[in-house]
Residue, then its C-alpha position, 0 to 999 in steps of 0.5 A: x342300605x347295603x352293610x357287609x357288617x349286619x347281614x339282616x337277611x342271614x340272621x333271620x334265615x339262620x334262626x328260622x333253620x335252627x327253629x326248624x332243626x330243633x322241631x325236626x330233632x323232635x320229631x325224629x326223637x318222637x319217631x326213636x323212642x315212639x313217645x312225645x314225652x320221653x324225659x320230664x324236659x317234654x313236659x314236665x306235668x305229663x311225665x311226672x303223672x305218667x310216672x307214678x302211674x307207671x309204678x302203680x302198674x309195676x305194683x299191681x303186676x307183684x299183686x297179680x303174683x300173690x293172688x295167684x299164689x294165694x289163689x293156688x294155695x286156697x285152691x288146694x285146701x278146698x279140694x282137700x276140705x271136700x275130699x275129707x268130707x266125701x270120706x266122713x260120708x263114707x265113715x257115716x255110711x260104715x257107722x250107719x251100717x253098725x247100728x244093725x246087730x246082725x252085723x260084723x261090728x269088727x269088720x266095720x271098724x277096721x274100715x273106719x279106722x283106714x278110711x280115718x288114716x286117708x282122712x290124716x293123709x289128705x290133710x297132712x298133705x294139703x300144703x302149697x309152696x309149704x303152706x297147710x291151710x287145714x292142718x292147724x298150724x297156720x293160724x286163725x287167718x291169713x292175709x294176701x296182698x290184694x291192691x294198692x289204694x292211692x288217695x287224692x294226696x298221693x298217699x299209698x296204702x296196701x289193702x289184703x284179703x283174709x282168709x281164714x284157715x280151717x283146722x281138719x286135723x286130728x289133733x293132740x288129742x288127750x283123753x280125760x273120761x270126761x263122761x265117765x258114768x253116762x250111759x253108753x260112754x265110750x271105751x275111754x269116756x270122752x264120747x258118750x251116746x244113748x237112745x231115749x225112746x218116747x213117752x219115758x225115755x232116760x238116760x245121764x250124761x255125766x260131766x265127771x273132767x273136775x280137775x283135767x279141764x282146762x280153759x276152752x275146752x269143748x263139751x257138745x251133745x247132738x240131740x235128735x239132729x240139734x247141737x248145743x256146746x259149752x265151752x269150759x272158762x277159766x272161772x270153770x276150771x278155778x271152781x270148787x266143783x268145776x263138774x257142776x259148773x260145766x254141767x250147768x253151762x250144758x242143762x243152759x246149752x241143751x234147754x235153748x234148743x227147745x226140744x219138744x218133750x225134752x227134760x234134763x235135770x240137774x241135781x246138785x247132790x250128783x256131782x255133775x250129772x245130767x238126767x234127760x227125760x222124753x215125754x215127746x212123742x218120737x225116739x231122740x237119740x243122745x250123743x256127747x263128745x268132749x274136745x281139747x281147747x288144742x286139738x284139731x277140728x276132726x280130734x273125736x274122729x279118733x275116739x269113732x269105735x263101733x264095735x259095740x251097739x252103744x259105740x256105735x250109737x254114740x258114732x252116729x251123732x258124732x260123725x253127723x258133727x264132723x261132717x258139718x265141720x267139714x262141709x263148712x269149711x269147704x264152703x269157707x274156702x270156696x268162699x275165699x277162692x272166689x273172691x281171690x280170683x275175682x280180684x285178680x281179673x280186676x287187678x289184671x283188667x285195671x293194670x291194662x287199663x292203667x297202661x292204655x292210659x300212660x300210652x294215651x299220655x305219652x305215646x307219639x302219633x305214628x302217622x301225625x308224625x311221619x307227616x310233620x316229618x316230611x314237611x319238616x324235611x322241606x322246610x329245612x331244605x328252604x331254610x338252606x336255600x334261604x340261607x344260602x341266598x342271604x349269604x350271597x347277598x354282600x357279593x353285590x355290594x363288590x359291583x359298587x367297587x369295579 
C-alpha cells in the first residue's frame, strides 16, 4: 500500500543516518581530544577510575619535589659530616705529633685551634634552603614525604621518611671542673688524661661536678681504645653525694668492658674518686671528658689543649671519641641519601607506570579510528542517498491522478 501520510522507507532511512551521524560525531570526538573516554557520559566506570589514578599521578610528581628537596638537603650534611672528619683527622695527626717532648707544643696548638675554627665553619654553613642538618637546631629527626598509600577502600594515607639529624656542633658549652683532682686534669678540669703503665701502673679520676651537674649530662672515659659512659640522672643530681653516685655509675660503665689487668677502685670515704690500677701486661692510656646534656656533639673539641704533656694525653683519647662521632654520622647520612634516592627512582618509575596505565584507559586508537572514520563517511553518504530516494518515493503516487 502507497500512503503519502506514513513514509515507512524515510523513517527508517532517517533513523539509520542519524545512528551513523552519532558514531561519525564520535569518532571524530575521538580524533579531537585523542581519548574514547573523554567525559564520564563515555563510560562512566573507566573515567572515574582514570580520574583517581590521575590525581595520584598529580601527587606523586609533589613527592618527586620533596625527595629531591630533601635528598639535596641530606646530600649537603653528608658532605660536611665527611669534611668535619677529614679535619679531626688532621687534628689527630697534630695531637699525635704533641705526644713527642722534643716538639713545639705551642706551634701545635695554634694549629689546632685553626683547624677547630674550619671545623665551626663547615658546620655552620651546611644549610640547604635554610635547613642544618649537623648544627643541632633541627631536632632529633626530621620526616620527608615519601608516598602516598592507597588502600583496597580508596582511602589515602602519606607515608615519610625519617631521617635523623646529627649534631657536630660545639655547643654552649659550660665548663664545671667536673674532674678536679684527677691525674693529668686539664686547664679547666672538664678533660682529664693519664698513662698506666704495665704491671703497676696508677692513677684517679675524680667525679668532683657534685651540685653543677644536671640531668643528661655525660661523663666518658677511652681506655686502651675502649669507651664506657655514664649519663648523670635526675636521681643523680637530687642525691645527698651526687659525685658518688656518678662515680659509681662510672666504676659499673669501666667494669663491663672487661680490661684485662684493669682494676678501679672506688672508696666511699673519697668522695667521688676513681683509683685505676694495671696489672696487665701493656700501657692503657686513661682519658676522661665530661659533656653538657645541651651541648653539641663535638662540645670537648674546644676543651683540645696540647700545650703540656699531660693535655696532650688527654687530647689523644678525646680526638679518637669525636672522630667516631663524626664517622658515624657521615655513615648516618649516607645511609639516609641512599634510601631518598631510591625512593625517588621508584616514585619516578611508578608516576610513568601509572601514566601508561590511564593512557591504555583512555587513550583513542589513531589508526582503528582513522579507518572506522572512513567508512563512517561512506555510510553517511548511503544514508543521504538512501534518504533522498524514500523521500521521493509518494511522487509515484501523482502517476495514479494524471
Amino acid at each position: 500500500m502507497s500512503s503519502i501520510l506514513t513514509n515507512t522507507g524515510a523513517m527508517v532511512a532517517l533513523q539509520t543516518l542519524k545512528g551513523i551521524n552519532t558514531k561519525l560525531g564520535m569518532a571524530q570526538g575521538e580524533i579531537a581530544t585523542g581519548k574514547t573516554v573523554s567525559t564520564a557520559k563515555d563510560n562512566a566506570a573507566v573515567w572515574a577510575i582514570s580520574k583517581v589514578m590521575e590525581s595520584d599521578v598529580k601527587g606523586f610528581k609533589g613527592i618527586q619535589d620533596s625527595l629531591n628537596l630533601g635528598e639535596s638537603t641530606v646530600a649537603v650534611a653528608r658532605q660536611a659530616a665527611e669534611t668535619v672528619t677529614d679535619l679531626l683527622v688532621l687534628m689527630k695527626a697534630k695531637i699525635v705529633a704533641a705526644q713527642e717532648d722534643n716538639v713545639d707544643r705551642a706551634k701545635l696548638q695554634t694549629d689546632i685551634q685553626a683547624l677547630q675554627g674550619q671545623v665551626n665553619s663547615v658546620v655552620g654553613a651546611a644549610q640547604f634552603n635554610g635547613l642544618n642538618l649537623v648544627n643541632g637546631t633541627a631536632g632529633a629527626s626530621i620526616d620527608i614525604l615519601a608516598s602516598l598509600d592507597r588502600d583496597t577502600n580508596g582511602n589515602v594515607t602519606a607515608s615519610s621518611i625519617t631521617v635523623n639529624t646529627q649534631d657536630l656542633s660545639t655547643g654552649a658549652y659550660t665548663a664545671i671542673a667536673a674532674f678536679t683532682g684527677s691525674t693529668g686534669a686539664s686547664a679547666n678540669a672538664d678533660t682529664a688524661g693519664f698513662t698506666l703503665d704495665n704491671a703497676a701502673g696508677t692513677g684517679n679520676l675524680v667525679i668532683a661536678g657534685g651540685v653543677a651537674f644536671a640531668a643528661g649530662d655525660k661523663v666518658s672515659v677511652n681506655i686502651g681504645g675502649k669507651s664506657a659512659s655514664y649519663t648523670v640522672t635526675a636521681e643523680d643530681v637530687a642525691a645527698t653525694t651526687p659525685d658518688d653516685m656518678v662515680a659509681v655509675g662510672m666504676k659499673n660503665a669501666i667494669d663491663s668492658l672487661g680490661i684485662a689487668g684493669l682494676t678501679v677502685d672506688y672508696d666511699s670515704g673519697t668522695a667521688g674518686t676513681l683509683a685505676f690500677t694495671n696489672a696487665g701486661t701493656v700501657d692503657l692510656t686513661v682519658s676522661a671528658q665530661y659533656k653538657n646534656a645541651g651541648s653539641g656533639g663535638l662540645a670537648t673539641m674546644s676543651t683540645i689543649d696540647v700545650s703540656t704533656s699531660g693535655g696532650a694525653t688527654t687530647a689523644l683519647g678525646n680526638i679518637e671519641t669525636l672522630i667516631t662521632l663524626a664517622i658515624d654520622a657521615s655513615a648516618e647520612l649516607g645511609s639516609s641519601q641512599t634510601r631518598l634516592s631510591i625512593q625517588s627512582d621508584f616514585v619516578s618509575k611508578l608516576s610513568d607506570a601509572l601514566t601508561t596505565g590511564i593512557g591504555i584507559m583512555v587513550d583513542a586508537d589513531m589508526e582503528e579510528v582513522s579507518a572506522r572514520l572512513q567508512s563512517l563517511q561512506v555510510q553517511q553518504q548511503l544514508g543521504i542517498q538512501a534518504l533522498s530516494i524514500a523521500n521521493q518515493a509518494p511522487q509515484s503516487v501523482l502517476a495514479l491522478f494524471r
